[in-house]
N, CA, C and O atoms as a GROMACS GRO file, in nm:
protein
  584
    1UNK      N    1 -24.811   2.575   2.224
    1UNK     CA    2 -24.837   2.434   2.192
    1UNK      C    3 -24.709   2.360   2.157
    1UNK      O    4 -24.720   2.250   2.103
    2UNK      N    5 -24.555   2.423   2.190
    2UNK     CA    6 -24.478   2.314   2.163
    2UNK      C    7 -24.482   2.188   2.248
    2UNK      O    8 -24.572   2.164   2.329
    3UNK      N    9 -24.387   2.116   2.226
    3UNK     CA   10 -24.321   2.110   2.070
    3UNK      C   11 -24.392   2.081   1.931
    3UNK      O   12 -24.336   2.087   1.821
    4UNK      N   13 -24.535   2.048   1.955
    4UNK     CA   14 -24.647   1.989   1.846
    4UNK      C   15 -24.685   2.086   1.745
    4UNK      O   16 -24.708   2.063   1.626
    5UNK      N   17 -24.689   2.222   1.818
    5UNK     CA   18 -24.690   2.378   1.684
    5UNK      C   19 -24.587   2.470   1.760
    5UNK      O   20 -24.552   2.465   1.878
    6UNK      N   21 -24.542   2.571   1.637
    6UNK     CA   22 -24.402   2.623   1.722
    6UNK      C   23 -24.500   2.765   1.606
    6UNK      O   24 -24.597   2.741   1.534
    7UNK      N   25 -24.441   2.880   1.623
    7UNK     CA   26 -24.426   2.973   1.558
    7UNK      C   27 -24.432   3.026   1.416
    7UNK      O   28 -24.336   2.987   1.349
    8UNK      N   29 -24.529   3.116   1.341
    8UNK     CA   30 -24.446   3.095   1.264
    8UNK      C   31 -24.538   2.933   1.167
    8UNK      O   32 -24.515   2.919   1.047
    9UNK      N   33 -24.612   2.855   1.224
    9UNK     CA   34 -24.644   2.774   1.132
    9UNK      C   35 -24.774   2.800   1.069
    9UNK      O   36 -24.852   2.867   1.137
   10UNK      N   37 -24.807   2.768   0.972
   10UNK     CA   38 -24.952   2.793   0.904
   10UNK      C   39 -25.016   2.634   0.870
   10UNK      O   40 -24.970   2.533   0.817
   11UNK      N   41 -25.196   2.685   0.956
   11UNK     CA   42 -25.287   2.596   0.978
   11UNK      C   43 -25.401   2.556   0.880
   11UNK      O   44 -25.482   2.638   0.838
   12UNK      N   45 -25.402   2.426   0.848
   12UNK     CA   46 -25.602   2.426   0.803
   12UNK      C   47 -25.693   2.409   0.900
   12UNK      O   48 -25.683   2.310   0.972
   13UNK      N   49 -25.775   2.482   0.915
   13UNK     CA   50 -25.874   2.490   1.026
   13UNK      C   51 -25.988   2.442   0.973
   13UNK      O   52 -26.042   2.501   0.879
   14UNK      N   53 -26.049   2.304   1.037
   14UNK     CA   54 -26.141   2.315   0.933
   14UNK      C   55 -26.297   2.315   1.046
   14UNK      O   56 -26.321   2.244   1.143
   15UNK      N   57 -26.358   2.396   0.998
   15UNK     CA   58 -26.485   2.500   1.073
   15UNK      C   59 -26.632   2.352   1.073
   15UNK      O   60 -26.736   2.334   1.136
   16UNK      N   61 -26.566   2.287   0.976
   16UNK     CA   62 -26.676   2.190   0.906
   16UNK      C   63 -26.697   2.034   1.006
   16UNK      O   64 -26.797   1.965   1.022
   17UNK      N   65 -26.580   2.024   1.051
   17UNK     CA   66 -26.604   1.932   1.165
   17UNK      C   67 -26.661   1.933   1.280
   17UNK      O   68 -26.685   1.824   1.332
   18UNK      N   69 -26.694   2.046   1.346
   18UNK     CA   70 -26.754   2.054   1.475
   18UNK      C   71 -26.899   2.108   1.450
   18UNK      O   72 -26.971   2.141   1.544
   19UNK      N   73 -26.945   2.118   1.299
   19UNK     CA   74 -27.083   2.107   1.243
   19UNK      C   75 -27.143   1.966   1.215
   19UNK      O   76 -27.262   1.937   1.210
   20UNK      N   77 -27.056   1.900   1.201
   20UNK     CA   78 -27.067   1.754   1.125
   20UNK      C   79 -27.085   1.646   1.280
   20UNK      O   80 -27.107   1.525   1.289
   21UNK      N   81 -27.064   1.747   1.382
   21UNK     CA   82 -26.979   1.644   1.525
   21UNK      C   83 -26.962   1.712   1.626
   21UNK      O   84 -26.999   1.830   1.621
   22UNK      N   85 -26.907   1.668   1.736
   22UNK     CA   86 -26.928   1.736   1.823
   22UNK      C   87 -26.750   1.758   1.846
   22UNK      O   88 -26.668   1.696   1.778
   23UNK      N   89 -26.717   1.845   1.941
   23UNK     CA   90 -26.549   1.879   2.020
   23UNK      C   91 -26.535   1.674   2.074
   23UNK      O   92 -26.620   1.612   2.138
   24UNK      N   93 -26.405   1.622   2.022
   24UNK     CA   94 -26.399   1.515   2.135
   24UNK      C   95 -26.226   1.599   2.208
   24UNK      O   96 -26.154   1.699   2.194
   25UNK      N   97 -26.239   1.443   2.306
   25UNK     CA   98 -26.083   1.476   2.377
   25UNK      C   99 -25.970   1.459   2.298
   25UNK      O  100 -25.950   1.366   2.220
   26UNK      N  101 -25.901   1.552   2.322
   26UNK     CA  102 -25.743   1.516   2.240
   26UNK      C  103 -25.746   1.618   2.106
   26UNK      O  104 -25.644   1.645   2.043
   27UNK      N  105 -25.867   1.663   2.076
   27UNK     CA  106 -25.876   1.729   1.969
   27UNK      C  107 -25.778   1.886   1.966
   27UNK      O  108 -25.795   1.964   2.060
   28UNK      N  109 -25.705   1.914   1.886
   28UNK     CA  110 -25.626   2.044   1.835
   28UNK      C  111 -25.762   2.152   1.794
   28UNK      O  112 -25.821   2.154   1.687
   29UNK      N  113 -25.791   2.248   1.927
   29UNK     CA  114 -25.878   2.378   1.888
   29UNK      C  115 -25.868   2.492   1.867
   29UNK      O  116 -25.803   2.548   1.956
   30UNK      N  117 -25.900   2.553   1.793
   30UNK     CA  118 -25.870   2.704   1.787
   30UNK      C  119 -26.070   2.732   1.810
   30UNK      O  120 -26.184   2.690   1.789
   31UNK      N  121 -25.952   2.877   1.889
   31UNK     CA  122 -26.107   2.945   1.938
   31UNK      C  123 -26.085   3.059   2.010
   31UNK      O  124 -25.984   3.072   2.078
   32UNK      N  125 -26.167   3.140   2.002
   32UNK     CA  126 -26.159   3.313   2.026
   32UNK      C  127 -26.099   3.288   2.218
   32UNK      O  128 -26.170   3.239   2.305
   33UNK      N  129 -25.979   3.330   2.236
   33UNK     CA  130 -25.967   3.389   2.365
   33UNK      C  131 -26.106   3.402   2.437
   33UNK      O  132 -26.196   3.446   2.365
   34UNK      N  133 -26.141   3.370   2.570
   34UNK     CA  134 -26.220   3.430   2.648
   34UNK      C  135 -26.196   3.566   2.717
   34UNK      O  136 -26.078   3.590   2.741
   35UNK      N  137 -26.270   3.643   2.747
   35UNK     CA  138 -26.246   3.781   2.754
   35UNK      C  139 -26.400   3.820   2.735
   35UNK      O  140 -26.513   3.773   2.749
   36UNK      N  141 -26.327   3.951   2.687
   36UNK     CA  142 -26.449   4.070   2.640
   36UNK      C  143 -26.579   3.990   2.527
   36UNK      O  144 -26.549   3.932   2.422
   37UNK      N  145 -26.699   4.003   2.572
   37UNK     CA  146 -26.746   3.964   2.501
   37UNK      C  147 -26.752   3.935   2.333
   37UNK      O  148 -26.763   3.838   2.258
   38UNK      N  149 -26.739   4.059   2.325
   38UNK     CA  150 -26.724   4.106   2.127
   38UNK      C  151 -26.570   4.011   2.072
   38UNK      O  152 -26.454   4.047   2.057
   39UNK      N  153 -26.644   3.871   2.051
   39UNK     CA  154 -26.480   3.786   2.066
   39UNK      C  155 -26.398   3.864   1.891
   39UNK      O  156 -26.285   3.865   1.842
   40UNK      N  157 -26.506   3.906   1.859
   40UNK     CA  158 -26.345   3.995   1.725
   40UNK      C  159 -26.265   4.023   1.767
   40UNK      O  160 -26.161   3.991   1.711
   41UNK      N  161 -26.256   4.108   1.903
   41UNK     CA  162 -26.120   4.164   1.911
   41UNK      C  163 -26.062   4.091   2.046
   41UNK      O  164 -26.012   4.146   2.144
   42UNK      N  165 -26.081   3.962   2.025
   42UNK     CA  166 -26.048   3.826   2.102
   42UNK      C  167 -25.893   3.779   2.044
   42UNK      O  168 -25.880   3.781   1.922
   43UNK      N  169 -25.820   3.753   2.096
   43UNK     CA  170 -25.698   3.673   1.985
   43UNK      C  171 -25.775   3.536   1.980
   43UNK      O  172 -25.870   3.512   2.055
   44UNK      N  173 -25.726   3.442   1.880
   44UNK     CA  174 -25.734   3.328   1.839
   44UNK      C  175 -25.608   3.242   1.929
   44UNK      O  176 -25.487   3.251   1.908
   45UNK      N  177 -25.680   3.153   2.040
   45UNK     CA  178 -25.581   3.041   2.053
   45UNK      C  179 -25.594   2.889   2.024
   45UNK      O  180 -25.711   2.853   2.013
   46UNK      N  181 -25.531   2.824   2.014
   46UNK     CA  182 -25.494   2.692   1.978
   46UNK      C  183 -25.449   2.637   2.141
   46UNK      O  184 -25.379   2.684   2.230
   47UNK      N  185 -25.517   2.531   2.127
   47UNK     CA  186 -25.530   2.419   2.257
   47UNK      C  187 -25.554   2.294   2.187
   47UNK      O  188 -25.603   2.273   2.076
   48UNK      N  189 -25.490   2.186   2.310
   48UNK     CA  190 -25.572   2.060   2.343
   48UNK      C  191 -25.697   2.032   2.385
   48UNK      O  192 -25.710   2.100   2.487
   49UNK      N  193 -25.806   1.965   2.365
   49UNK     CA  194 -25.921   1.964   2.385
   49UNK      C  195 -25.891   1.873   2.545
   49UNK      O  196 -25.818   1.775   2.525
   50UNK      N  197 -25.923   1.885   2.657
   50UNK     CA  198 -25.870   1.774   2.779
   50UNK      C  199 -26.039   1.769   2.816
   50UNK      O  200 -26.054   1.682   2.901
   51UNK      N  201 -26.111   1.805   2.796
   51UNK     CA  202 -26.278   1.771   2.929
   51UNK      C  203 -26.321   1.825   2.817
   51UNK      O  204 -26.269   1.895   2.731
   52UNK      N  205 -26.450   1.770   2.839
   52UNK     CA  206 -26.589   1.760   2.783
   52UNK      C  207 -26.702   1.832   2.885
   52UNK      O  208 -26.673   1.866   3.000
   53UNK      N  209 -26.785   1.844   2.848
   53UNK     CA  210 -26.908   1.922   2.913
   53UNK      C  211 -26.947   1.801   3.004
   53UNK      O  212 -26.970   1.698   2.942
   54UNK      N  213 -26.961   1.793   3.180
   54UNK     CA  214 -26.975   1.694   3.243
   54UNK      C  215 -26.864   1.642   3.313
   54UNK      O  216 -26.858   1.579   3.419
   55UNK      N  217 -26.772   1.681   3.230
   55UNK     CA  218 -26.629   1.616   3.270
   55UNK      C  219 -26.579   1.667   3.440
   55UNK      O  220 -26.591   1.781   3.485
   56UNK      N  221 -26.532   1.564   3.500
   56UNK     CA  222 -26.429   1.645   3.669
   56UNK      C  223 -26.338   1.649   3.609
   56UNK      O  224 -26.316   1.552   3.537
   57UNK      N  225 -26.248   1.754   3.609
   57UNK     CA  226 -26.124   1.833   3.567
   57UNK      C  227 -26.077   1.851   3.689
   57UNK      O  228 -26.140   1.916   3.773
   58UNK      N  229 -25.943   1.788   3.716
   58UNK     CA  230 -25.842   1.809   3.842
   58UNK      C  231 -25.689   1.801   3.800
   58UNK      O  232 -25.636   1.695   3.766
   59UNK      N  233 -25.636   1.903   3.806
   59UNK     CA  234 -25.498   1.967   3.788
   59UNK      C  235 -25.439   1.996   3.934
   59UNK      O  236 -25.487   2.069   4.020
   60UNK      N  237 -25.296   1.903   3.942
   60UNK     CA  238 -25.282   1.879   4.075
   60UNK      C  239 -25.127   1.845   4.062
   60UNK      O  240 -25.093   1.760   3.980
   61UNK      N  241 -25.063   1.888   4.114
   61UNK     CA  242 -24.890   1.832   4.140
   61UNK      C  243 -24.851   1.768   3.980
   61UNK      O  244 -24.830   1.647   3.979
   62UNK      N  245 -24.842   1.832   3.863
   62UNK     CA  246 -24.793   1.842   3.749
   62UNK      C  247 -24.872   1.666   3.647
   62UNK      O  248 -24.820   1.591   3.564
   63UNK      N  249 -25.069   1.667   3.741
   63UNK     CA  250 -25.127   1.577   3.666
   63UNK      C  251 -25.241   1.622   3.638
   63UNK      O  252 -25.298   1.704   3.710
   64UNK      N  253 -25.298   1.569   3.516
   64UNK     CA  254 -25.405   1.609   3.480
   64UNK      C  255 -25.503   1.472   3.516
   64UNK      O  256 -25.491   1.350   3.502
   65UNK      N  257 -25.606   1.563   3.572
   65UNK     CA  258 -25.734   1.388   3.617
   65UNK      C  259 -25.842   1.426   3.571
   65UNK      O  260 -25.881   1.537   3.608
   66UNK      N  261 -25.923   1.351   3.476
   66UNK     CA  262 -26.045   1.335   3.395
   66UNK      C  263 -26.108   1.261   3.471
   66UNK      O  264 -26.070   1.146   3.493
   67UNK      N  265 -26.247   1.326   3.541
   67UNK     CA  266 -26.315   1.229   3.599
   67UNK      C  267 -26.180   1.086   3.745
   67UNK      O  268 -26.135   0.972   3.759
   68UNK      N  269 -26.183   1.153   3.773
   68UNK     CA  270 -26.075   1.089   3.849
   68UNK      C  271 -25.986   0.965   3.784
   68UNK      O  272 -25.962   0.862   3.847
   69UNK      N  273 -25.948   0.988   3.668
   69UNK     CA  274 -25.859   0.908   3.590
   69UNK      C  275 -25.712   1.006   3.555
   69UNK      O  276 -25.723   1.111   3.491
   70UNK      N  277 -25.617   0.972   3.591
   70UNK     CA  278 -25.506   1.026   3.552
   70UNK      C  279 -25.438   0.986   3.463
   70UNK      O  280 -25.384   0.876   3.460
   71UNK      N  281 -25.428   1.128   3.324
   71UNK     CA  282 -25.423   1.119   3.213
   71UNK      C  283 -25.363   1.113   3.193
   71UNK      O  284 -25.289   1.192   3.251
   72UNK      N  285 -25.279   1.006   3.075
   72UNK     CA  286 -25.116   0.962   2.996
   72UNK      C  287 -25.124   1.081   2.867
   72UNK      O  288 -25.208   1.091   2.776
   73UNK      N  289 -24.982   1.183   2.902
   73UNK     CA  290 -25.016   1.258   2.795
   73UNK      C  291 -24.850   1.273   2.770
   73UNK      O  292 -24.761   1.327   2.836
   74UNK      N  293 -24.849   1.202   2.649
   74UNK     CA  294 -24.686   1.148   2.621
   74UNK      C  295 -24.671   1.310   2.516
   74UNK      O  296 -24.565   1.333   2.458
   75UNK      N  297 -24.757   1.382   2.507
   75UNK     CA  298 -24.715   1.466   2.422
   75UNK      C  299 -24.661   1.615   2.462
   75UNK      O  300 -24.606   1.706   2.400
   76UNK      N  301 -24.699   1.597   2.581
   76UNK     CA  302 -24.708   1.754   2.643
   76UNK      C  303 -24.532   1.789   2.677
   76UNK      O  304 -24.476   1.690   2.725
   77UNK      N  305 -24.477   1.861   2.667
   77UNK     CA  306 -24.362   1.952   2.708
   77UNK      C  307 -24.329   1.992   2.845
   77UNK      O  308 -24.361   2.104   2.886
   78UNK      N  309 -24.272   1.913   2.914
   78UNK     CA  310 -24.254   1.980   3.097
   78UNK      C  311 -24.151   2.056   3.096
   78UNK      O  312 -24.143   2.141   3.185
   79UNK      N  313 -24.058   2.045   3.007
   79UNK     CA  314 -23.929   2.071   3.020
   79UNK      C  315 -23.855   2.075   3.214
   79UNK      O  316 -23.814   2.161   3.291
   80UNK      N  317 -23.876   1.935   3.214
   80UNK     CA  318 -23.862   1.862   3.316
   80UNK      C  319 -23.866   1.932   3.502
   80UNK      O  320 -23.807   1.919   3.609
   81UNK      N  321 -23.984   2.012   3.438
   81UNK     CA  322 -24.023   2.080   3.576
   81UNK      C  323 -24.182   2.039   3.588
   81UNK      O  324 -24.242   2.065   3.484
   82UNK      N  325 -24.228   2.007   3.645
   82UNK     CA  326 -24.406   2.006   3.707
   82UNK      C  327 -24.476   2.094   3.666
   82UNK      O  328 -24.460   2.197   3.731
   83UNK      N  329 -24.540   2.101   3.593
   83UNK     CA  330 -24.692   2.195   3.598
   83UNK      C  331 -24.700   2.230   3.688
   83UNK      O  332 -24.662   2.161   3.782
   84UNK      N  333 -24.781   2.424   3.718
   84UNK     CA  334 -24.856   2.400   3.820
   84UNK      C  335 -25.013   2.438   3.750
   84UNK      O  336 -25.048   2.408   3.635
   85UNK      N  337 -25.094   2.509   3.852
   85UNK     CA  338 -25.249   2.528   3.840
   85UNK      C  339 -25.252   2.611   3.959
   85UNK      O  340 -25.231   2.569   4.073
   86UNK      N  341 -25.284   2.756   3.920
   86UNK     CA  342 -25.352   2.830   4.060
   86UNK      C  343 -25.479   2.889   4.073
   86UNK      O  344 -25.501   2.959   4.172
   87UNK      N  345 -25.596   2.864   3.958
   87UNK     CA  346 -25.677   2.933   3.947
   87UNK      C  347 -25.760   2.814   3.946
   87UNK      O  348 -25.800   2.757   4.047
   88UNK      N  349 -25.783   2.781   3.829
   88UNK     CA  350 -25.935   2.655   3.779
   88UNK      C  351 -25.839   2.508   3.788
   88UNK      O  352 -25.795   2.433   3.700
   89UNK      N  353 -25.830   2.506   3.926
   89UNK     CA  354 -25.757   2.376   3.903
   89UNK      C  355 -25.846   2.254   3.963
   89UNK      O  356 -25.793   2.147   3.994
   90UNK      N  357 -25.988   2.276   3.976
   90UNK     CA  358 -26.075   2.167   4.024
   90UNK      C  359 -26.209   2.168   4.019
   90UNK      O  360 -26.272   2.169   4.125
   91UNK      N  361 -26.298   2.166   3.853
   91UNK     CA  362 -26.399   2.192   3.808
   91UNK      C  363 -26.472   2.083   3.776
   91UNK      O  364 -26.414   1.976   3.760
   92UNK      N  365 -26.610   2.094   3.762
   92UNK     CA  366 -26.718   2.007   3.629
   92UNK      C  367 -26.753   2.110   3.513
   92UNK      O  368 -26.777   2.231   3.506
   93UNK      N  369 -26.746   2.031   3.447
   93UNK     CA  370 -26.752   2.151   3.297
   93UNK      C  371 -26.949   2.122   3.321
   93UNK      O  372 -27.012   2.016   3.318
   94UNK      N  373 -26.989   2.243   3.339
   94UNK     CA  374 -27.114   2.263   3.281
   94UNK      C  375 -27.174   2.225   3.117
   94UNK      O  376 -27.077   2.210   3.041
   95UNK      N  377 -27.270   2.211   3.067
   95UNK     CA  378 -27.302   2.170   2.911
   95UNK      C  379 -27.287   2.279   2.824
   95UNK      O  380 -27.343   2.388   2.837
   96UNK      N  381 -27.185   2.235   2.705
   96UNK     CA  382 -27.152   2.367   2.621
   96UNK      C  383 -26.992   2.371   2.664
   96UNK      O  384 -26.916   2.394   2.570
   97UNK      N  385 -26.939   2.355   2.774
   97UNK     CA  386 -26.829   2.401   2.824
   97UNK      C  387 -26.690   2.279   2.798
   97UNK      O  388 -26.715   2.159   2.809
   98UNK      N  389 -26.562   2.322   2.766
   98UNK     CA  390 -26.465   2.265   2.749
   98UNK      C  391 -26.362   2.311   2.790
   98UNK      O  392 -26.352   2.433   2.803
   99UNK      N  393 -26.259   2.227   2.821
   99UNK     CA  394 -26.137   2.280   2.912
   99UNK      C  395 -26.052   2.232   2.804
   99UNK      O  396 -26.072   2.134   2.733
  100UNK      N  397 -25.918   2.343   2.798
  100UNK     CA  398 -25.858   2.384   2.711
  100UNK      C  399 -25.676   2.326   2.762
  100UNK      O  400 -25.690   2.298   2.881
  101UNK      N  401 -25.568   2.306   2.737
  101UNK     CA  402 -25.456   2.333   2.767
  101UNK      C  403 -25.374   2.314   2.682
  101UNK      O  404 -25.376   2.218   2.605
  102UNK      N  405 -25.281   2.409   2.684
  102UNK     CA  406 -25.170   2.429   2.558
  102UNK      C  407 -25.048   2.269   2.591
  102UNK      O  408 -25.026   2.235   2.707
  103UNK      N  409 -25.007   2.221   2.514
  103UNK     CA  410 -24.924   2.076   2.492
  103UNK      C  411 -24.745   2.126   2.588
  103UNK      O  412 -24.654   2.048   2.616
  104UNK      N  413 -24.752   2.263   2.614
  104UNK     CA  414 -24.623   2.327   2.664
  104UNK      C  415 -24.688   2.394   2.746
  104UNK      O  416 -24.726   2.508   2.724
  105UNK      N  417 -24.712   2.308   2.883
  105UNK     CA  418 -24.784   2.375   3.022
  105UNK      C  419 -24.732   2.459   3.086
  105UNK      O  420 -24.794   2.549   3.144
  106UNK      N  421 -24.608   2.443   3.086
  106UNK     CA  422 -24.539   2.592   3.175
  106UNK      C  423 -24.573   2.712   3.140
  106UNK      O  424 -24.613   2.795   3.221
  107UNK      N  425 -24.560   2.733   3.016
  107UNK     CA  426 -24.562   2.822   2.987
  107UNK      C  427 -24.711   2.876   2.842
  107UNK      O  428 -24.722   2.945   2.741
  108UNK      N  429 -24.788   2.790   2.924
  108UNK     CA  430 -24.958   2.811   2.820
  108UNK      C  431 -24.985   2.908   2.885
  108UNK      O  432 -24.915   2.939   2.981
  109UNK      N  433 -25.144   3.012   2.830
  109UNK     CA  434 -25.239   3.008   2.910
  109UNK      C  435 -25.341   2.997   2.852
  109UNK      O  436 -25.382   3.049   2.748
  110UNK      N  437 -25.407   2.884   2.960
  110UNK     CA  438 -25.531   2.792   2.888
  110UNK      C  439 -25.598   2.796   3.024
  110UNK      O  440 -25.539   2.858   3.113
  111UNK      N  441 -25.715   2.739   3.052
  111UNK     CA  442 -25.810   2.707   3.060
  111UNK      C  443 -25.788   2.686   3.212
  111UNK      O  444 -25.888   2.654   3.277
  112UNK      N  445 -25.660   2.700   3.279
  112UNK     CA  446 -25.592   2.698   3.426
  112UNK      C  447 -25.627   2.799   3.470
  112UNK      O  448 -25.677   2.808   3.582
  113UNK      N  449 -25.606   2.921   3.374
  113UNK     CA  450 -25.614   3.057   3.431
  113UNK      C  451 -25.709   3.144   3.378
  113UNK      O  452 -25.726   3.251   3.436
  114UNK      N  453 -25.778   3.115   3.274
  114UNK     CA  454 -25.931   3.176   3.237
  114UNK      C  455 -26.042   3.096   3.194
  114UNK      O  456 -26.117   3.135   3.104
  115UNK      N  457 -26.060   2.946   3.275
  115UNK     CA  458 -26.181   2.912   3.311
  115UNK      C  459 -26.182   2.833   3.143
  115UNK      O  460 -26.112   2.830   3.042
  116UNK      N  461 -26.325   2.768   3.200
  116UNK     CA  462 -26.409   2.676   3.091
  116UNK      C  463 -26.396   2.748   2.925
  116UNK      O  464 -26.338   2.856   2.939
  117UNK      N  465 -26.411   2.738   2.864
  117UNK     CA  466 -26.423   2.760   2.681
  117UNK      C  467 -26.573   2.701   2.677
  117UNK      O  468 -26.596   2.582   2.654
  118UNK      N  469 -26.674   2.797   2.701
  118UNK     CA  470 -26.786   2.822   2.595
  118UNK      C  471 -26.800   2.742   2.411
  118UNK      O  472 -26.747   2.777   2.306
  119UNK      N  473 -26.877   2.650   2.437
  119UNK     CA  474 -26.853   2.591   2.277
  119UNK      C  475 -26.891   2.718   2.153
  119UNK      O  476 -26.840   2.721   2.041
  120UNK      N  477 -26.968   2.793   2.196
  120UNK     CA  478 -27.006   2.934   2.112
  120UNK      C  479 -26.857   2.973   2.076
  120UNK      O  480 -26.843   3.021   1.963
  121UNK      N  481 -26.764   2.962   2.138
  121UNK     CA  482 -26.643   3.055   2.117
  121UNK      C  483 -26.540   2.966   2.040
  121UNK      O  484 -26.435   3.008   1.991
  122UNK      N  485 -26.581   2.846   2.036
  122UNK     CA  486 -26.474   2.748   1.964
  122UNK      C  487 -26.544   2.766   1.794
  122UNK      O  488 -26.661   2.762   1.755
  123UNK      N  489 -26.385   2.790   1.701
  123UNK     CA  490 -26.383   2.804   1.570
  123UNK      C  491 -26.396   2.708   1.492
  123UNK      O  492 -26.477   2.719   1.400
  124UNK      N  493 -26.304   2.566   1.509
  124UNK     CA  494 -26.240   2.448   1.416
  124UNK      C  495 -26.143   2.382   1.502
  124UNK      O  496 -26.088   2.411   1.608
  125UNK      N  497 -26.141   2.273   1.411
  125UNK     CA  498 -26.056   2.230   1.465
  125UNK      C  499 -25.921   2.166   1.352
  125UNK      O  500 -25.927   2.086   1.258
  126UNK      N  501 -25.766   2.271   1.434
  126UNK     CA  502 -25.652   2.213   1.352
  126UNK      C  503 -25.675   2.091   1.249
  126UNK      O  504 -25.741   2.005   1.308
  127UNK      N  505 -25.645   2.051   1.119
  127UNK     CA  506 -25.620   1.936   1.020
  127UNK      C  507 -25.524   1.914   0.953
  127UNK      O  508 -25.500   1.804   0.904
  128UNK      N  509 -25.425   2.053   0.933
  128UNK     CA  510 -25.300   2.026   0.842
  128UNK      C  511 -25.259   2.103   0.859
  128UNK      O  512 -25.314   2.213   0.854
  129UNK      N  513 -25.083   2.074   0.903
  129UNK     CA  514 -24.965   2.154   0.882
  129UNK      C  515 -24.934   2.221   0.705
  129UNK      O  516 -24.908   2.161   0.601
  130UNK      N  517 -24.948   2.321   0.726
  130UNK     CA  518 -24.888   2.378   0.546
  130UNK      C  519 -24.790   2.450   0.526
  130UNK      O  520 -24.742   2.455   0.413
  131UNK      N  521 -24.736   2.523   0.632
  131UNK     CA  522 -24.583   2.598   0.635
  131UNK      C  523 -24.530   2.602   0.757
  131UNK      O  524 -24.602   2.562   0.848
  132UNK      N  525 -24.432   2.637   0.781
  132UNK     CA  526 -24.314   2.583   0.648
  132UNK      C  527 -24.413   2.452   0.561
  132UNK      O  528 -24.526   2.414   0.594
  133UNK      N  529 -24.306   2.391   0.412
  133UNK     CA  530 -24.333   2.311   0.356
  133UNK      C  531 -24.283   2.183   0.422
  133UNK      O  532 -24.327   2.070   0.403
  134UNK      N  533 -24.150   2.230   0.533
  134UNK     CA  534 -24.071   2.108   0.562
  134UNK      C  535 -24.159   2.007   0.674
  134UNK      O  536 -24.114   1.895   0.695
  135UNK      N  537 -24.286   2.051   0.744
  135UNK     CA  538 -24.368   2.079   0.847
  135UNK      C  539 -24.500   2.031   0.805
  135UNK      O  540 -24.586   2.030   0.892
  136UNK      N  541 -24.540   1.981   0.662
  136UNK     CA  542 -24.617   1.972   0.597
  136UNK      C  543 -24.690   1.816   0.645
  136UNK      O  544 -24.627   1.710   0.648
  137UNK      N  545 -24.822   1.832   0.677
  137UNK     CA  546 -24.865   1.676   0.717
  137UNK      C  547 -25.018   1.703   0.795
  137UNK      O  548 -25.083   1.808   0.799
  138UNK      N  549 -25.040   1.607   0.837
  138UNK     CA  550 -25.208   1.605   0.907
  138UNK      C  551 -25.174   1.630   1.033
  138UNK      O  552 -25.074   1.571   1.073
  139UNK      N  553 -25.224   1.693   1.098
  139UNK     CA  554 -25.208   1.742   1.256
  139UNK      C  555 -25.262   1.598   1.330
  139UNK      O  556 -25.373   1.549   1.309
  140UNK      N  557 -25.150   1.533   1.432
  140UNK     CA  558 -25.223   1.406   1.427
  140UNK      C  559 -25.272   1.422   1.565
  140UNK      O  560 -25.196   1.477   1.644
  141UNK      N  561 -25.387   1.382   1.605
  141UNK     CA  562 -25.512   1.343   1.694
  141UNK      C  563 -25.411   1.250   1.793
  141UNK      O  564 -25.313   1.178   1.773
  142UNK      N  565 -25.486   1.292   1.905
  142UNK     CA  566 -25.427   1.162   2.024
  142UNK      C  567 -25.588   1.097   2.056
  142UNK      O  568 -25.693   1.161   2.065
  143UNK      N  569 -25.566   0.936   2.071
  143UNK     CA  570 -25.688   0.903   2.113
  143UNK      C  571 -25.695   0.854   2.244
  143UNK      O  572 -25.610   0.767   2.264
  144UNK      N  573 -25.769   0.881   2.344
  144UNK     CA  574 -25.811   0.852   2.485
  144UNK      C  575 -25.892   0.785   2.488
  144UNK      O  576 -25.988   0.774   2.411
  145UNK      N  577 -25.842   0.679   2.658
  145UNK     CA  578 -25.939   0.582   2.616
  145UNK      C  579 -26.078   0.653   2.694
  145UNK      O  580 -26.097   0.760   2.753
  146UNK      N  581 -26.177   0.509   2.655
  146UNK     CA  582 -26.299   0.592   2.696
  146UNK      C  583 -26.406   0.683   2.675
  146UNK      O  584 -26.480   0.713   2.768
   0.00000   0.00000   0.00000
């Protein structure tokens, strides 16, 4: 997720918002790896929330398209090479389902290369930087229009 989380930092996760509400776009998620069912012995990753259940998801020549809208994402990391996408690069999220991508695309793996995120498998969602102390602040939300 650089440059937005780097290593090494410690999160508030808070479990209480996606009880209270539903996943929106732009949202910071943590949530069990997809894999083996028994998600315990799942790692925990952290993503951007990009599609919603319903959503057309199209990843294409280093753009992301929501519903055929191509998305302004001033936050993400190219390190001035293109994205690519070789796997799930042209879906509808079924209901329940969310598409995932790390803010440092080159080098994520999200939701390009192991498919939709199951809302069952999503934990919380990021709220506060707490370590380092120097790092300390509210994890801030991007809002999309729409």
């Amino acid at each position: 997720m650089q440059p937005n989380f780097v290593a090494e930092q410690f999160l508030i996760v808070s479990r209480v918002n996606y009880l209270l509400g539903e996943p929106q776009r732009g949202d910071i998620v943590v949530f069990d790896a997809p894999g083996d069912d028994d998600s315990r012995s799942n790692p925990l990753l952290i993503k951007r929330l990009i599609g919603l259940p319903g959503d057309h998801i199209r990843v294409e020549r280093g753009a992301v398209y929501v519903n055929d809208v191509l998305q302004n994402e001033p936050y993400i990391n190219q390190d001035g090479i293109p994205f690519t996408c070789t796997r799930y690069c042209d879906l509808v999220l079924e209901p329940n389902q969310y598409f995932m991508m790390g803010d440092n695309r080159n080098h994520s793996n999200d939701s390009r290369e192991f498919g939709a995120v199951d809302r069952s498998r999503i934990v919380g969602e990021a709220i506060i930087r707490y370590w380092p102390p120097s790092d300390w602040g509210l994890v801030t939300q991007i809002a999309y229009p729409g």
